[in-house]
Every structure is written in C-alpha cells, then in structure tokens.
C-alpha positions in Angstrom: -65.1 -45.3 -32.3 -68.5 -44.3 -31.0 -67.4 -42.7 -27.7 -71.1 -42.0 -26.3 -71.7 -46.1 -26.7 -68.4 -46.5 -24.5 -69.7 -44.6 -21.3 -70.2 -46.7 -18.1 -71.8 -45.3 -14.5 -68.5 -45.2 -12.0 -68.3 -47.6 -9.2 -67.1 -45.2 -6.5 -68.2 -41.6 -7.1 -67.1 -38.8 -5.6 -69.3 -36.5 -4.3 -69.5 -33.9 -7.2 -71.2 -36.5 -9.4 -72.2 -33.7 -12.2 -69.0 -32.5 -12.8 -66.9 -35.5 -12.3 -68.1 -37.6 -15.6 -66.1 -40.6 -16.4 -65.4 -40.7 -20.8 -63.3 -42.8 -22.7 -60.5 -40.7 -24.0 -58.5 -41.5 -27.3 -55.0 -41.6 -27.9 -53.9 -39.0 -30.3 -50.0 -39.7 -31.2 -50.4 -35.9 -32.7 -50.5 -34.5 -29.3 -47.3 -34.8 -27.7 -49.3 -33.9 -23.9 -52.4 -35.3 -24.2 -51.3 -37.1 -20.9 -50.4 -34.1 -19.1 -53.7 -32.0 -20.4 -56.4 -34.1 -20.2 -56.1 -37.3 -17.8 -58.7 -39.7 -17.8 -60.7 -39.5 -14.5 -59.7 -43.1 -13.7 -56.0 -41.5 -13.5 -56.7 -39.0 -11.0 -59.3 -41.4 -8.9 -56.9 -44.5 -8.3 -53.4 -42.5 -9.1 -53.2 -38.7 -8.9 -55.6 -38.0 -5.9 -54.2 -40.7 -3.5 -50.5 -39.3 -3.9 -52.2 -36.1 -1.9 -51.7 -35.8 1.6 -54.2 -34.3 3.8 -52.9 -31.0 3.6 -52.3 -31.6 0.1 -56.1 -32.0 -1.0 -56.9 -29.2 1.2 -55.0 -26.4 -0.1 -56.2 -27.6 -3.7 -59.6 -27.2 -2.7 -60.0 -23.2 -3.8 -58.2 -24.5 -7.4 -61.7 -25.3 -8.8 -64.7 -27.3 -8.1 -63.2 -30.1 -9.0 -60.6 -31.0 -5.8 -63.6 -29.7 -4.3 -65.5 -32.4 -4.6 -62.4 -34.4 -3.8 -61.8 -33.6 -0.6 -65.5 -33.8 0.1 -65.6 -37.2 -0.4 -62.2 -38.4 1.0 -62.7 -36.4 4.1 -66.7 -37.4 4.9 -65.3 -40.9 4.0 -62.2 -40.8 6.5 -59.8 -41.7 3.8 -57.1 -38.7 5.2 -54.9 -39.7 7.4 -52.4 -36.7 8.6 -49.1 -37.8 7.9 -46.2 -35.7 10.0 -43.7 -33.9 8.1 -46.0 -33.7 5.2 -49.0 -32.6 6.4 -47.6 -31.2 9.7 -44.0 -30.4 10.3 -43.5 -31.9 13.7 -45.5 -34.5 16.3 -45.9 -31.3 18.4 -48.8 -30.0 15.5 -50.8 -33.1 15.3 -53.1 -32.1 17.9 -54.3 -29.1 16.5 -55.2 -30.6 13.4 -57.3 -32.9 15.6 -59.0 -30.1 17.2 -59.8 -28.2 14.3 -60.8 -31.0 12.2 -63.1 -32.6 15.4 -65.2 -29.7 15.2 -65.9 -30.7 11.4 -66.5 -34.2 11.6 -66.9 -37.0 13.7 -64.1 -39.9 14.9 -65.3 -42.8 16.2 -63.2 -45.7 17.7 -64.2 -47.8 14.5 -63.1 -44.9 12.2 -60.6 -43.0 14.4 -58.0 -39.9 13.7 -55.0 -42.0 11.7 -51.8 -40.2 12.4 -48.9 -41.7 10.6 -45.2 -40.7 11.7 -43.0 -41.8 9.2 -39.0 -43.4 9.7 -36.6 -41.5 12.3 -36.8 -39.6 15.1 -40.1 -37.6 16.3 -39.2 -34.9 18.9 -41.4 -33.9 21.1 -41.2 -30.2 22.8 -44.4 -29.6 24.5 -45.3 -29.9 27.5 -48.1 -31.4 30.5 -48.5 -30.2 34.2 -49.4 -32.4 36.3 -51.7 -31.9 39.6 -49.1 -31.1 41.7 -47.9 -28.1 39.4 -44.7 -30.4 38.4 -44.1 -29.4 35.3 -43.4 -33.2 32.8 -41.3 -31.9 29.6 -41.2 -33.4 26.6 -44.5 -34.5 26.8 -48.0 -34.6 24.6 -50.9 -33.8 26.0 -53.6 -36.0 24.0 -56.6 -34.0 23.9 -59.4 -36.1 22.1 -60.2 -40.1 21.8 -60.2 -42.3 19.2 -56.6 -41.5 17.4 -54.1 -43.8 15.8 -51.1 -43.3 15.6 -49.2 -45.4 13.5 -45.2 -45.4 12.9 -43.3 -47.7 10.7 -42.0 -50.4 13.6 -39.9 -50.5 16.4 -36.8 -50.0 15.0 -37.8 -47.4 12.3 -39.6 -45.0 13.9 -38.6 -43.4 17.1 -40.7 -41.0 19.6 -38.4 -38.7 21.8 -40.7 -38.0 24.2 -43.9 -39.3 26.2 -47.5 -38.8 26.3 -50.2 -37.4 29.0 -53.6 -39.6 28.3 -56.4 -38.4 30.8 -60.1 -38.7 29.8 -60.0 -40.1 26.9 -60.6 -43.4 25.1 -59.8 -45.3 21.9 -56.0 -44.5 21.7 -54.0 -46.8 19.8 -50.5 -46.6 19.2 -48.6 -49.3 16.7 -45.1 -49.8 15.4 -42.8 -47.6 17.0 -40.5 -46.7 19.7 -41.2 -44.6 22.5 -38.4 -43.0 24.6 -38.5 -40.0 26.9 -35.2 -39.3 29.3 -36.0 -35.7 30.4 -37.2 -35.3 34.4 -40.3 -36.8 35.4 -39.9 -38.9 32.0 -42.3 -41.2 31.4 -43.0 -43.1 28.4 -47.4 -43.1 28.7 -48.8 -41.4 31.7 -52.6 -42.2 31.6 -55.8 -42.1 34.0 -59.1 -42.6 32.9 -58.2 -43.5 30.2 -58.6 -46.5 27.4 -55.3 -47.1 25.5 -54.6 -50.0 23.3 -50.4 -50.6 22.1 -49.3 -53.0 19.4 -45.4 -53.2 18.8 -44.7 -50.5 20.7 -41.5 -50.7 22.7 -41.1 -48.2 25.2 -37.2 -47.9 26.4 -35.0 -45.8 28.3 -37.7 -43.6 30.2 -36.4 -41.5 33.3 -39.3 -42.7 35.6 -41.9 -44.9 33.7 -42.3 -46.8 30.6 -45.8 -47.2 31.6 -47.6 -45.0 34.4 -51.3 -45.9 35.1 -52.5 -43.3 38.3 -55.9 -43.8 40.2 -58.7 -43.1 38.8 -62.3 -42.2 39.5 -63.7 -44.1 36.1 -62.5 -47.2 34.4 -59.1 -47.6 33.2 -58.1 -50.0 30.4 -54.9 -50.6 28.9 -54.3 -53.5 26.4 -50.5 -53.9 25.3 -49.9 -56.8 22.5 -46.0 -57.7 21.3 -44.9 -54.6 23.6 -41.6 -54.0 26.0 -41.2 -52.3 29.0 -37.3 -52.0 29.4 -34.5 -50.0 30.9 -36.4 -47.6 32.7 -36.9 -47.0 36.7 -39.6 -48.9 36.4 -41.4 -51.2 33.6 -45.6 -50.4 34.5 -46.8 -48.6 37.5 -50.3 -49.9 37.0 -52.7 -48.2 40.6 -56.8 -47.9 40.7 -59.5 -50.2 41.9 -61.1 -49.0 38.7 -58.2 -50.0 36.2 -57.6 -53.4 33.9 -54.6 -54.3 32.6 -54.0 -56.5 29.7 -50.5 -58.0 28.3 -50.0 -60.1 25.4 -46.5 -61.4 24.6 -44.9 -58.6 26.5 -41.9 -58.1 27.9 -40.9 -56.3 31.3 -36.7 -56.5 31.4 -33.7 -54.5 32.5 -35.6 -51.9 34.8 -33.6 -50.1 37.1 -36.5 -51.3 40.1 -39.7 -53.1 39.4 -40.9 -54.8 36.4 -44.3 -54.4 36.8 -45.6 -52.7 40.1 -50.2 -53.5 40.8 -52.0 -51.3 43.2 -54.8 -52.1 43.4 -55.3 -52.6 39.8 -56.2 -56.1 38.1 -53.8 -57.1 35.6 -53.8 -60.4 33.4 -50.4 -61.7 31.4 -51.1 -63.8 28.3 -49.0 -65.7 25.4 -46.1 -67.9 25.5 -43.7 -65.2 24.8 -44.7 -63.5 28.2 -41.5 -62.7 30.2 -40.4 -60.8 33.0 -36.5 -60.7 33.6 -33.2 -59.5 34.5 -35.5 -56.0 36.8 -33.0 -54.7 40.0 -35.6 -55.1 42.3 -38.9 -57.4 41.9 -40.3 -58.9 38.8 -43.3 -58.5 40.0 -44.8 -56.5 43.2 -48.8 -56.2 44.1 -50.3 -54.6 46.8 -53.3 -53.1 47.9 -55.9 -55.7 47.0 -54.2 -55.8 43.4 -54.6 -58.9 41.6 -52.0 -60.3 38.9 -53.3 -63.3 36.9 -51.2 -65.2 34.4 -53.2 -67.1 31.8 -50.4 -69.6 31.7 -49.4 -73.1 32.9 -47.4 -72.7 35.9 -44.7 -74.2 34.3 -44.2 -71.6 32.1 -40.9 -69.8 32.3 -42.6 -66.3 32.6 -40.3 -64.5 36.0 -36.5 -65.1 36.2 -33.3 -63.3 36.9 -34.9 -60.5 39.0 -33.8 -59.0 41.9 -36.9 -60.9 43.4 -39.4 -62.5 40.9 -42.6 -61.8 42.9 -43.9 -60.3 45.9 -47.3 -59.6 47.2 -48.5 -57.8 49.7 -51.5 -55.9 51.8 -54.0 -58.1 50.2 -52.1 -58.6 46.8 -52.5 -61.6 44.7 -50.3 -63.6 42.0 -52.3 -66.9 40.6 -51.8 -69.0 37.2 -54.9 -70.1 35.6 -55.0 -72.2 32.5 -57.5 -71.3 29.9 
C-alpha cells in the first residue's frame, strides 16, 4: 500500500503542527510491540493524552517536544481541569494552583477554573479571619473568580469544611455536599460576591449553611435543586445591595430560622420550593427586605415551623404568579 497516497490534514491539531504529522501505520504481525513503540497519533490524541491529568501533561512536558506541544494546546484551549488527589493531594492546594496558573492565562466566567473533587470526603484545614479578628477554621479562602468546582453529587462527594467568598464573581459549585461543624462554622460565607450552586446540599453547619453579610457592591447568589438543613440557621441573606435566587430549594430542620432577609431581596421559584419543620420562623424579613415567591399562593411552600413567616421594620412577603 502506497502510504504517502493515504495521508489526510488532521481535524484538530495541536499546536506543534510540524512535528505532530498524522501517517497511516501498518500492522506488522512480526513485531510483537509495534503497539507499544510506535502508536498512531490518532491513539495518543483521542486515547493516551486525555488519560493525563493536569499535572500529568505538565511534568511530561521536559520529556520532548512532543508533550510539549501537548500541553500547549490543551492548556491555551482550557481542556485541564485540576482534579484533587491527582493533580493536588488535598482541597487545601487547589488555590495555589489557581494562583499560579492565573498569572499564565486567563479564566473567564464562560471558560472558568474546573476543579473536580472526586467520591468521599474532602477535608478542609485552612483557615479565614474575619474582620473582627475571629479566627473561622476549617475554612477556604477563595481567592480568584470564575472557578468550578465540581464533585460527583450529593451523596458521593462530601466537603468537611466551608468557604470564605469576598470579592469575587463567577463561583459555581455542583454536586456535592458541604458540611462544616467547627466554631464559627459556616457552610458559604460570602459578600460582594457572585456565587451560583447546583445540587449542592449544605448540612450540619455550626452557624450557617448560607451567610450573605452587607456589602458595599452587588451581591448575587443563585441556588438551583439546593438544601439548607440542620444547621443554626438555613440562609442569613443582609445588604440593600444583595439578590437572592432559589430554585427548588429546600430550607428544613434548622435549629432557628429557615431563611432570615435583611434588607436583601430574595425570590423563591419551582414547585419543589419548601420551607419546613425550622425551630423558630420559616421565614423572617426585616429591614426593608423583600421575599417574593414566584408561586400561586396556594402552593404548599411554609409548614411545620416554629412560625412560617414574619416580617418586620419594613419587611415584605408577597406571591406573585408568573
């Protein structure tokens, strides 16, 4: 067979287009490696190279041109997540990674920082200091926007700990648990801050599942399929300046409040809303804080609570029907 005739222009180069030359290799039965030695490029594009972690690709990079031009073209092209406890040991590393690899390249809210954290438990031993010098253990201090983190699901993936979000926007966290019983526990602690959450349930936390302070620049925090539950209290959401957004969410079992609005605007949506079975109110607003269920008034949404809802200093509670 005319190999030369058999040559085609690849589809999805990689950046070292010279020395990366697809060819049509034959099969010799009278080499017993011909597999091992010489691997078509199509084997190390779609099978080989995507086995390789982050940290994987990186250390192979002095190896030869070749990874080289490999890890140019998966890292310019975002195609790296960092997976911890194979490319990092522990949760606790992930941001330095970030840090280092920011200054290299650019993360944008459409093409963020993927961190995947992979089945069990994720400890977290670092820890964030608030501005009255209390000191919140077992905590992550999120340093830089747009990162995903992404675990396996809610009853797969567990995080023993909390997180510190100030400053920052495009944080999405999906499929996981997040737990964090040590003092001043909270499960997300955030001000100025842009956060989305999908499947995320956050259980068990000393103080907050969900802490929103005030804040001197908008606040946004989206939450779809999440739970706020057995905790002191479900959301403490506070700021003129801060939005609120729950989608088939769940408040339940908190020691006090379900949800406590200060100030804040916050908006409930989907059928499988619910807000149940809290010690003290369901719902509580104050200070000009407006609560607005997208849902016929009908709708089963507060029950079982110490006291389903109460408003006041200028809070509101309404139902509106899209």
């Amino acid at each position: 067979m005319d190999t030369k005739s058999n040559k085609r222009p690849r589809e999805d180069p990689v950046a070292n287009k010279k020395r990366l030359v697809s060819k049509t290799i034959i099969y010799d039965v009278s080499k017993p490696n011909q597999w091992l030695d010489d691997p078509p490029l199509e084997i190390w594009d779609h099978v080989i190279i995507p086995m390789l972690g982050l940290k994987d690709l990186a250390l192979a990079r002095p190896v030869c041109t070749f990874f080289e031009a490999y890890w140019q073209d998966k890292f310019s092209n975002n195609v790296l997540p960092l997976r911890v406890g194979n490319d990092v040991a522990t949760i606790n590393d992930v941001m330095g990674v970030i840090e280092i690899l920011s200054s290299r390249r650019e993360y944008t809210k459409i093409n963020p920082f993927v961190v995947f954290l992979g089945k069990g438990d994720h400890q977290i031993i670092s820890s964030w200091t608030d501005p009255y010098d209390d000191i919140h253990p077992t905590t992550l201090d999120i340093t830089r926007s747009n990162i995903t983190y992404v675990g396996t699901g809610k009853e797969t993936t567990t995080i023993l700990g909390g997180f510190h979000i100030e400053n920052q926007e495009n944080i999405t966290f999906k499929n996981m648990t997040v737990t964090n019983t040590s003092q001043y526990g909270d499960g997300i602690y955030m001000s100025n801050a842009k956060v989305k959450l999908f499947d995320v349930a956050f259980k068990g936390c000393t103080k907050c599942a969900l802490y929103i302070s005030s804040n001197t620049s908008e606040t946004i925090v989206v939450a779809t399929r999440c739970e706020f539950a057995n905790s002191r209290h479900g959301a403490v959401v506070r700021g003129s300046l801060t939005s609120a957004t729950f989608k088939n969410c769940v408040f339940k079992d908190n020691e006090n409040d379900g949800i406590f609005v200060s100030g804040a605007t916050v908006h409930f949506h989907g059928e499988a809303t619910a807000i149940h079975s809290n010690g003290d109110d369901g719902i509580y607003v104050t200070g000009t804080g407006k609560v607005i269920f997208h849902l016929t008034s009908d709708h089963n949404t507060l029950y079982n609570n110490g006291r389903d809802r109460f408003t006041t200093s200028g809070g509101t509670i309404t139902n509106v029907e899209d």
